[in-house]
PDBQT receptor file of N, H, CA, C and O in Angstrom, charges set to zero:
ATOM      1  N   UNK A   1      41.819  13.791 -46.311  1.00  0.00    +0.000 N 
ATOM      2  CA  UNK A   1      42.554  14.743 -45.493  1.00  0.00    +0.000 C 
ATOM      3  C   UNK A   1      42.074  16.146 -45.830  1.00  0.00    +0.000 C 
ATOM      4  O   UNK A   1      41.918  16.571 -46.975  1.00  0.00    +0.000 OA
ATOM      5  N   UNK A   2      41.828  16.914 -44.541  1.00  0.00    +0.000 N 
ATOM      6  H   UNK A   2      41.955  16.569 -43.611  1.00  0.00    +0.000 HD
ATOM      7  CA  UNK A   2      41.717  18.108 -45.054  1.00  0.00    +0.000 C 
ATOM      8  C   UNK A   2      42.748  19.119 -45.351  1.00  0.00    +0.000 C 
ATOM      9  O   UNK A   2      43.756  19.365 -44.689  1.00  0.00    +0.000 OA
ATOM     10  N   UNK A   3      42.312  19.711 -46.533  1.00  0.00    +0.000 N 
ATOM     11  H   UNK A   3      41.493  19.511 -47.070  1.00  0.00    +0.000 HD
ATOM     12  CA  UNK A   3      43.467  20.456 -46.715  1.00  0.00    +0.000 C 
ATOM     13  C   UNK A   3      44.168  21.690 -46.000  1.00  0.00    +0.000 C 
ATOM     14  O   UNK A   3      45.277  21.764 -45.469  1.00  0.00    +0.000 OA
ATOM     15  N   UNK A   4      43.212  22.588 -46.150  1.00  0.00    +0.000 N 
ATOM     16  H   UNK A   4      42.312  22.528 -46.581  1.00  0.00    +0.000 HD
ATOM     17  CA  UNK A   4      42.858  23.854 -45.566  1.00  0.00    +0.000 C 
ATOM     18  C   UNK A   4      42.248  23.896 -44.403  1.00  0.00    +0.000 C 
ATOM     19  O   UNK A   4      41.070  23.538 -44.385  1.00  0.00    +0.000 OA
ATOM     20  N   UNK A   5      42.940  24.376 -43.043  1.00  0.00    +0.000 N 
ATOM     21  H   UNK A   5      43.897  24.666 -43.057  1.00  0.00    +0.000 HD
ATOM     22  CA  UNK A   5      42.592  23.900 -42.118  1.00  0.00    +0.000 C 
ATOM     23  C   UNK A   5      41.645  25.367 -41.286  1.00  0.00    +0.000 C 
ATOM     24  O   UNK A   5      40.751  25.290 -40.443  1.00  0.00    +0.000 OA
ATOM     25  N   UNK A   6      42.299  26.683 -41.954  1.00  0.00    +0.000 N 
ATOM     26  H   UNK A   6      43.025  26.745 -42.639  1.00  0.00    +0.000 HD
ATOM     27  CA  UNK A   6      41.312  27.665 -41.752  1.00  0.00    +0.000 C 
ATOM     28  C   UNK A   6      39.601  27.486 -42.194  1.00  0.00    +0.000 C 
ATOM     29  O   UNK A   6      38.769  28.366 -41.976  1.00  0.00    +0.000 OA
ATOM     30  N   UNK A   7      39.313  26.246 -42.809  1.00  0.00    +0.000 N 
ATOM     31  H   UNK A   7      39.989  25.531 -42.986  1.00  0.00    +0.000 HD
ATOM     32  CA  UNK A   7      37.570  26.335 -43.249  1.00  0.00    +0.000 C 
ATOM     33  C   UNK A   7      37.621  25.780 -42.242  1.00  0.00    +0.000 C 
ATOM     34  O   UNK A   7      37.687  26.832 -41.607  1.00  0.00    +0.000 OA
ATOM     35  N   UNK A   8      37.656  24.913 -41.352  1.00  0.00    +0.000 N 
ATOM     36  H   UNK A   8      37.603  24.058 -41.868  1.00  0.00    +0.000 HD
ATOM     37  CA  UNK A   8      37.269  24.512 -40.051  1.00  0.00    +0.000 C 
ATOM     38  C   UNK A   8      36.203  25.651 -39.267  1.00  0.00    +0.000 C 
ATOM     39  O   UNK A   8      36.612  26.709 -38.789  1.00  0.00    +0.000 OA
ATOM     40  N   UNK A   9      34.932  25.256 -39.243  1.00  0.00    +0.000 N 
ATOM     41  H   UNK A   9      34.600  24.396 -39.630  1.00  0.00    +0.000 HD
ATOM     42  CA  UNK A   9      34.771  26.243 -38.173  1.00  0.00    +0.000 C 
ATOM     43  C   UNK A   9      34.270  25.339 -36.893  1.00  0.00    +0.000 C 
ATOM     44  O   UNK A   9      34.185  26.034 -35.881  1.00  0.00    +0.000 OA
ATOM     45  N   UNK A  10      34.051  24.481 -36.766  1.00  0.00    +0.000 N 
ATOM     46  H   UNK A  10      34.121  23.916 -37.588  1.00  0.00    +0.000 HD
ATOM     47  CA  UNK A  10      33.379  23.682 -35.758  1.00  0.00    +0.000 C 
ATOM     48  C   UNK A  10      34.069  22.219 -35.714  1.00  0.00    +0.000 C 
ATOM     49  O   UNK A  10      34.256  21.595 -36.759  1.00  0.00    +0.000 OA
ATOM     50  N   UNK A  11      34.545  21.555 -34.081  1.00  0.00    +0.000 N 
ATOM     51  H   UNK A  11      34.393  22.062 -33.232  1.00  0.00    +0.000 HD
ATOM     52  CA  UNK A  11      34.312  20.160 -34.747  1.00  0.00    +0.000 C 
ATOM     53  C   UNK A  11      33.828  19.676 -33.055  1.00  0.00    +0.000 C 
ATOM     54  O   UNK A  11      34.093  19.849 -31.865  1.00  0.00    +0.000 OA
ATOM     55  N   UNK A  12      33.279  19.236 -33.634  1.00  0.00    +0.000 N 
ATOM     56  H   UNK A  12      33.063  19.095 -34.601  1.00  0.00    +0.000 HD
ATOM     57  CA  UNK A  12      32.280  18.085 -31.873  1.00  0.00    +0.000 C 
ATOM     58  C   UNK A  12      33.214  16.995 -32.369  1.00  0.00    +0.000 C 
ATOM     59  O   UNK A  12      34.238  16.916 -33.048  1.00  0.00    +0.000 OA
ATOM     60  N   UNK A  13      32.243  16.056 -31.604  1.00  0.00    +0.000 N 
ATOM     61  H   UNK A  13      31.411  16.121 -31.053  1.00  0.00    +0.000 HD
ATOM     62  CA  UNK A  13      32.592  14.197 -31.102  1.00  0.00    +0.000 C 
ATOM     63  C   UNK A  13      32.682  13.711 -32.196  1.00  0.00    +0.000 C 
ATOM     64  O   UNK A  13      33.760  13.161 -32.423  1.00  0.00    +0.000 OA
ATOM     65  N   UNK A  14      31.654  13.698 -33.290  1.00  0.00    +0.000 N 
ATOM     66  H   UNK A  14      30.778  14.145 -33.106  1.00  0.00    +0.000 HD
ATOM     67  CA  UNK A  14      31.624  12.815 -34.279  1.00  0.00    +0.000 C 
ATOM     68  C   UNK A  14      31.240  13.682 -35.881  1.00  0.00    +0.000 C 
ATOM     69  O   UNK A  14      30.672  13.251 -36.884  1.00  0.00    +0.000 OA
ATOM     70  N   UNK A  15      31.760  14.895 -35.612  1.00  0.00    +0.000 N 
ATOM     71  H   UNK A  15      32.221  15.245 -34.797  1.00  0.00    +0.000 HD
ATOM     72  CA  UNK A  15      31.819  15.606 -37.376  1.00  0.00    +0.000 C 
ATOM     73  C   UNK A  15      32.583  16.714 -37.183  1.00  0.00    +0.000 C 
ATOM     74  O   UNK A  15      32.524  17.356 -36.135  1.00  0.00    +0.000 OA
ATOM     75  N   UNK A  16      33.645  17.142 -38.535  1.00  0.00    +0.000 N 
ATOM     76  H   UNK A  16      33.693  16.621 -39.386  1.00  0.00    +0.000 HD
ATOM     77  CA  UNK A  16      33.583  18.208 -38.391  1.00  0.00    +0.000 C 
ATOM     78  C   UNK A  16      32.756  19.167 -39.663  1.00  0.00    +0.000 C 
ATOM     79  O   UNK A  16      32.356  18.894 -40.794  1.00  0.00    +0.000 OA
ATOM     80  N   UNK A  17      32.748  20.412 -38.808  1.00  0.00    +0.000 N 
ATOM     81  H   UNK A  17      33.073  20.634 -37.889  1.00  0.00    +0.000 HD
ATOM     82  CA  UNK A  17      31.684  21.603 -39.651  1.00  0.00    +0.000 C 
ATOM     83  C   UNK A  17      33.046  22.539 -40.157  1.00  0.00    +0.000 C 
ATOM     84  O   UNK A  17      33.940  23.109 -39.532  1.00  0.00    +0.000 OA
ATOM     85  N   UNK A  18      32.579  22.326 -42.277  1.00  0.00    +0.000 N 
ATOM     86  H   UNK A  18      31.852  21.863 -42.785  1.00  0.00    +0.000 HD
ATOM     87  CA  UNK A  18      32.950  23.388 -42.498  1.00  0.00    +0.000 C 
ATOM     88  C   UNK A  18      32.241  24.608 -43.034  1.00  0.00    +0.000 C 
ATOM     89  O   UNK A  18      32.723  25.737 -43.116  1.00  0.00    +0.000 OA
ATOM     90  N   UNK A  19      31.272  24.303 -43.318  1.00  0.00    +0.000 N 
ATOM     91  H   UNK A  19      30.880  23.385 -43.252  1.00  0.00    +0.000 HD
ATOM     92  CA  UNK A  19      30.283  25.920 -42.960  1.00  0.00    +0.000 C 
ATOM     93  C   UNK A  19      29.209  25.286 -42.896  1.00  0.00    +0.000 C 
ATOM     94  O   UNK A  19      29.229  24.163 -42.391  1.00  0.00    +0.000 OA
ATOM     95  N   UNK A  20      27.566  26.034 -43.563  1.00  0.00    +0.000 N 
ATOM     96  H   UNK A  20      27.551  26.946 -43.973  1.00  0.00    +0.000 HD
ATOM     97  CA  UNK A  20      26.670  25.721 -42.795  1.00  0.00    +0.000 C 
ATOM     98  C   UNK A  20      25.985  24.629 -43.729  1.00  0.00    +0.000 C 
ATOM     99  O   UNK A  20      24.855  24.240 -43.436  1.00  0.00    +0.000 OA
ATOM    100  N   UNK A  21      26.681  24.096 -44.912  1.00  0.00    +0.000 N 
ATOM    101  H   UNK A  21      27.599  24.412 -45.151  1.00  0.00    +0.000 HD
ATOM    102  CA  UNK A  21      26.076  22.663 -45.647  1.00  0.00    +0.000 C 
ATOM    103  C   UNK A  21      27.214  21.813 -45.806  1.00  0.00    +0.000 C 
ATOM    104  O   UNK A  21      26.928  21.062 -46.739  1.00  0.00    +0.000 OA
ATOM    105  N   UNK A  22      28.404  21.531 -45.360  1.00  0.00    +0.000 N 
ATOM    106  H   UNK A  22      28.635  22.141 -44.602  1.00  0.00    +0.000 HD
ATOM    107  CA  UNK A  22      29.280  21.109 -45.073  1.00  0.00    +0.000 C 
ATOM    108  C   UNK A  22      29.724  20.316 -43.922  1.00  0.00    +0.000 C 
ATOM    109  O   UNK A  22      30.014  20.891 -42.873  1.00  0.00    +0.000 OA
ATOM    110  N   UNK A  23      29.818  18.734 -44.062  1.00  0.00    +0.000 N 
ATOM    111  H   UNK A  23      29.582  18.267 -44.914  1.00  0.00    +0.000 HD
ATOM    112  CA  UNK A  23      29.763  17.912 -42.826  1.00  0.00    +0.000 C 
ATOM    113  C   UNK A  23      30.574  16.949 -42.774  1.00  0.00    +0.000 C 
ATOM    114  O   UNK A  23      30.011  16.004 -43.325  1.00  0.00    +0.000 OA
ATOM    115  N   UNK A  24      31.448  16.687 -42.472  1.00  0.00    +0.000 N 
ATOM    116  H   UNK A  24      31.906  17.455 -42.024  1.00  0.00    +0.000 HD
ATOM    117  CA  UNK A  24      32.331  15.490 -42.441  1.00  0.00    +0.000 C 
ATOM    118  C   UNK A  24      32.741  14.872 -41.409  1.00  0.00    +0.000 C 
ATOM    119  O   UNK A  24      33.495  15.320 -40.544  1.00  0.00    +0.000 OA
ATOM    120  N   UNK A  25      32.103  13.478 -41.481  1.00  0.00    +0.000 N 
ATOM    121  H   UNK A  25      31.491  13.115 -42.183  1.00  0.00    +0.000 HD
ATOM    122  CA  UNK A  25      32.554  12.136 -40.674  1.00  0.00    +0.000 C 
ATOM    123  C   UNK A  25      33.390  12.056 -39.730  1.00  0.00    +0.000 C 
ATOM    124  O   UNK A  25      34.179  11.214 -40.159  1.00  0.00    +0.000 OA
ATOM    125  N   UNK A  26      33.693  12.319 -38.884  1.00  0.00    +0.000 N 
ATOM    126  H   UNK A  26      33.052  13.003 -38.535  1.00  0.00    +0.000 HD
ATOM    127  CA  UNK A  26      34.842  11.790 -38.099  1.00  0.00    +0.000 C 
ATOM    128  C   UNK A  26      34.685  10.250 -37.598  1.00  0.00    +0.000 C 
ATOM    129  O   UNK A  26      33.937   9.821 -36.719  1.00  0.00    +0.000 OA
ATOM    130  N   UNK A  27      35.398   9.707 -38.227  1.00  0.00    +0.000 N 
ATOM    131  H   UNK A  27      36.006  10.055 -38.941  1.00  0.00    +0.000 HD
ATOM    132  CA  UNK A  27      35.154   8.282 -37.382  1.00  0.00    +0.000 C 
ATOM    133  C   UNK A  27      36.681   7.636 -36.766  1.00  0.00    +0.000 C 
ATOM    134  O   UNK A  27      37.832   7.865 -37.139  1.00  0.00    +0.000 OA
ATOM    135  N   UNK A  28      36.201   6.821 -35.770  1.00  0.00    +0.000 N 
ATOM    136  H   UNK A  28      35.267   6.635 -35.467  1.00  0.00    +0.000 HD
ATOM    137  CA  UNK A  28      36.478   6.156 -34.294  1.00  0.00    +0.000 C 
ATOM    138  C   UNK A  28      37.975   6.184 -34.569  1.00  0.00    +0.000 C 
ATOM    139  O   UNK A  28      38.733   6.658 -33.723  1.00  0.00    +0.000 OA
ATOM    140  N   UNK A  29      38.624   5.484 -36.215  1.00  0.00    +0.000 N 
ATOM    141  H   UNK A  29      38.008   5.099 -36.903  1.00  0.00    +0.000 HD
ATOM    142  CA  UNK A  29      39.878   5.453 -36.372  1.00  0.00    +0.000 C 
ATOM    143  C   UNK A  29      40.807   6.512 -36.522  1.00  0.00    +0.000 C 
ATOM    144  O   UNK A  29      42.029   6.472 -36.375  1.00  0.00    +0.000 OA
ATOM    145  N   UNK A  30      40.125   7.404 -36.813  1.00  0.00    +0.000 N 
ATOM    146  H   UNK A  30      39.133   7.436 -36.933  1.00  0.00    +0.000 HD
ATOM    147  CA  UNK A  30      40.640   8.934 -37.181  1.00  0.00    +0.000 C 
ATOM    148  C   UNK A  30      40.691   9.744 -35.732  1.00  0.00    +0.000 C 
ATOM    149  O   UNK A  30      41.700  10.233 -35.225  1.00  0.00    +0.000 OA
ATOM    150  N   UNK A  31      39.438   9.756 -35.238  1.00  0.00    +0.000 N 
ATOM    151  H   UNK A  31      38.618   9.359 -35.650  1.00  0.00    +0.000 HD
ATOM    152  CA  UNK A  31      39.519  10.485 -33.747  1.00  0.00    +0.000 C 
ATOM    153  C   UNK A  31      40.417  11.178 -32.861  1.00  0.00    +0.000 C 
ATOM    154  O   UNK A  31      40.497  12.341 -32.464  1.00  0.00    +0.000 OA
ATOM    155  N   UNK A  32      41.054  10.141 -32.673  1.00  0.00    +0.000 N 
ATOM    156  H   UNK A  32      40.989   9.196 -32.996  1.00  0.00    +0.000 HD
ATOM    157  CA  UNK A  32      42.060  10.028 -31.986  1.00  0.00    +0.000 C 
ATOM    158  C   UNK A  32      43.410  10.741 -31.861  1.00  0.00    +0.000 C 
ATOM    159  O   UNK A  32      43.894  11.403 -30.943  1.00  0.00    +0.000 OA
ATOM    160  N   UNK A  33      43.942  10.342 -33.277  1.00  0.00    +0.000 N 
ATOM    161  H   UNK A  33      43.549   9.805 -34.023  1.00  0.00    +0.000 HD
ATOM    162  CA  UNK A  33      44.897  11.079 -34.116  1.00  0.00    +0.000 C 
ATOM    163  C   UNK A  33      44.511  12.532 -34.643  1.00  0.00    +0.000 C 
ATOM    164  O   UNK A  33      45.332  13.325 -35.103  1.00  0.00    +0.000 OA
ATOM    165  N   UNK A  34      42.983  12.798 -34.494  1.00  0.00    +0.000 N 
ATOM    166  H   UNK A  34      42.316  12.154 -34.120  1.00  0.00    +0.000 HD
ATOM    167  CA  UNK A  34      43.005  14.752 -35.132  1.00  0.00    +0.000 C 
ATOM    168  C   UNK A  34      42.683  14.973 -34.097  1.00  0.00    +0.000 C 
ATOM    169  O   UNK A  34      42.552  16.197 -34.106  1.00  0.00    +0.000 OA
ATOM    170  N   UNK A  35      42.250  14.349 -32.361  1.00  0.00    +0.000 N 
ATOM    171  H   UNK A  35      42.357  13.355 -32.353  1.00  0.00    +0.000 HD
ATOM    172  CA  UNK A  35      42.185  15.100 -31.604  1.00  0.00    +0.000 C 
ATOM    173  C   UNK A  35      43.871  15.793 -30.994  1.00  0.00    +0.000 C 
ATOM    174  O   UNK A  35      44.160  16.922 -30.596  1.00  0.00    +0.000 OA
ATOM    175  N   UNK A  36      44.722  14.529 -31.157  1.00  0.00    +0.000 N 
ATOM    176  H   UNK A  36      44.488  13.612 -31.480  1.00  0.00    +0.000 HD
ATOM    177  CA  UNK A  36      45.661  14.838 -30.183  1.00  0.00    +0.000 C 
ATOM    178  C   UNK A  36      46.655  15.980 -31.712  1.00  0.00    +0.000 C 
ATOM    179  O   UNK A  36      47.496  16.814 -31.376  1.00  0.00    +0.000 OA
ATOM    180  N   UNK A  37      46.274  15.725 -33.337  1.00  0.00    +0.000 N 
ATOM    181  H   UNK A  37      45.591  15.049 -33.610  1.00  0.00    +0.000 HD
ATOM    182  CA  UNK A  37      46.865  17.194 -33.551  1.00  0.00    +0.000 C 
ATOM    183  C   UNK A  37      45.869  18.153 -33.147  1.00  0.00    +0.000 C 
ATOM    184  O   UNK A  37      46.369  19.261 -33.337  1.00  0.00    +0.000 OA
ATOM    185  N   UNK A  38      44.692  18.273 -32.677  1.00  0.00    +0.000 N 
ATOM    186  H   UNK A  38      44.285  17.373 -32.522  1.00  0.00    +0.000 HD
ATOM    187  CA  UNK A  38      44.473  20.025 -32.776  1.00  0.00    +0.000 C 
ATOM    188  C   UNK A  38      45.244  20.069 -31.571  1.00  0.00    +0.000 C 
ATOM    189  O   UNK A  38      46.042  21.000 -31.684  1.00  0.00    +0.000 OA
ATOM    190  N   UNK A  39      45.347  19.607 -30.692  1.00  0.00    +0.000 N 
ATOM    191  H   UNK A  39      44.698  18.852 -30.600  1.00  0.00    +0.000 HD
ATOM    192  CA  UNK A  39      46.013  19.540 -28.985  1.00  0.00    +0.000 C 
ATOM    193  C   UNK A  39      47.259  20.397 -29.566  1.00  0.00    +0.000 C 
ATOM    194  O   UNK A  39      47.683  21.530 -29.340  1.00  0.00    +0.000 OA
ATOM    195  N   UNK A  40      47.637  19.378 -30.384  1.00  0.00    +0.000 N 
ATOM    196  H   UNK A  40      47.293  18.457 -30.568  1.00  0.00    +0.000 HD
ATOM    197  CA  UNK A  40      49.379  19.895 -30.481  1.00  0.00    +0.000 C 
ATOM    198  C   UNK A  40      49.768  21.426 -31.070  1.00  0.00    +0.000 C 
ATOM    199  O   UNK A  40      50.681  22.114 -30.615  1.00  0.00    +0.000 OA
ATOM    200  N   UNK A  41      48.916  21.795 -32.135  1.00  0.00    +0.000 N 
ATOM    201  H   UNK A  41      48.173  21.236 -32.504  1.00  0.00    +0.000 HD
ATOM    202  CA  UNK A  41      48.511  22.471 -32.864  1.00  0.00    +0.000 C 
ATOM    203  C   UNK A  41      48.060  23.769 -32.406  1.00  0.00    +0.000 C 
ATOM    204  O   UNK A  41      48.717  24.809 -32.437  1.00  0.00    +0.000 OA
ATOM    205  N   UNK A  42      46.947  23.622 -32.004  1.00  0.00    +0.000 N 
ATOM    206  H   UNK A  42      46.413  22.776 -31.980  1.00  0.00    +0.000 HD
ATOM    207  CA  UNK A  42      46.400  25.300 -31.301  1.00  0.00    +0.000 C 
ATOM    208  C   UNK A  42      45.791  25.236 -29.815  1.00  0.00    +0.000 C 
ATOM    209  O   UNK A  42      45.609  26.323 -29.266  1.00  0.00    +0.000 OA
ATOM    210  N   UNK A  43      45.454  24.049 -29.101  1.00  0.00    +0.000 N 
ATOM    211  H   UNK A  43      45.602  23.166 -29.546  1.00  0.00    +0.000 HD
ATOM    212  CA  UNK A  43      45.272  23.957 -28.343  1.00  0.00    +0.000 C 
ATOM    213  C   UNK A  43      46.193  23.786 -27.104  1.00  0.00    +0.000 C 
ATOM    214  O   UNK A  43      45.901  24.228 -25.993  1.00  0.00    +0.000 OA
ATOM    215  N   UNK A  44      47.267  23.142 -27.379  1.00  0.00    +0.000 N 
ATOM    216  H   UNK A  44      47.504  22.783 -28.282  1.00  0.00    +0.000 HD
ATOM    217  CA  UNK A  44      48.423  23.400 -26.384  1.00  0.00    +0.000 C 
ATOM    218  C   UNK A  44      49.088  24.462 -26.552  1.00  0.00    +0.000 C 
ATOM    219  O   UNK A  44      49.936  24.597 -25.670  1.00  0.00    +0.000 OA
ATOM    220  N   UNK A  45      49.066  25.587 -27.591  1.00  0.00    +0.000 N 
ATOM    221  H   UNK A  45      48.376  25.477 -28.307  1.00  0.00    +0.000 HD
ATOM    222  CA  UNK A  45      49.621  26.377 -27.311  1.00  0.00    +0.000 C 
ATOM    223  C   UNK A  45      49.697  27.755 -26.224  1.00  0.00    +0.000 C 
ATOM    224  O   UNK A  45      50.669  28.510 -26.251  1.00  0.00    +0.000 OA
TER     225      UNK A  45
């Protein structure tokens, strides 16, 4: 889980970026569930 959600700077389809040597996995089971929180989060607002 990430903790700190301000290092986020990027996330596509299948990673997210927290800076420029920093890469983490998103996979198929997870997806789903951190797309619909960023939705809830900062994107529906």
């Amino acid at each position: 889980m990430i903790q700190k959600n301000m290092k986020i700077q990027e996330v596509n389809k299948s990673r997210i970026v927290l800076d420029a040597e920093t890469y983490l996995p998103l996979g198929d089971l997870y997806r789903e569930a951190f797309t619909n929180y960023l939705n809830k989060k900062f994107i529906g607002k």
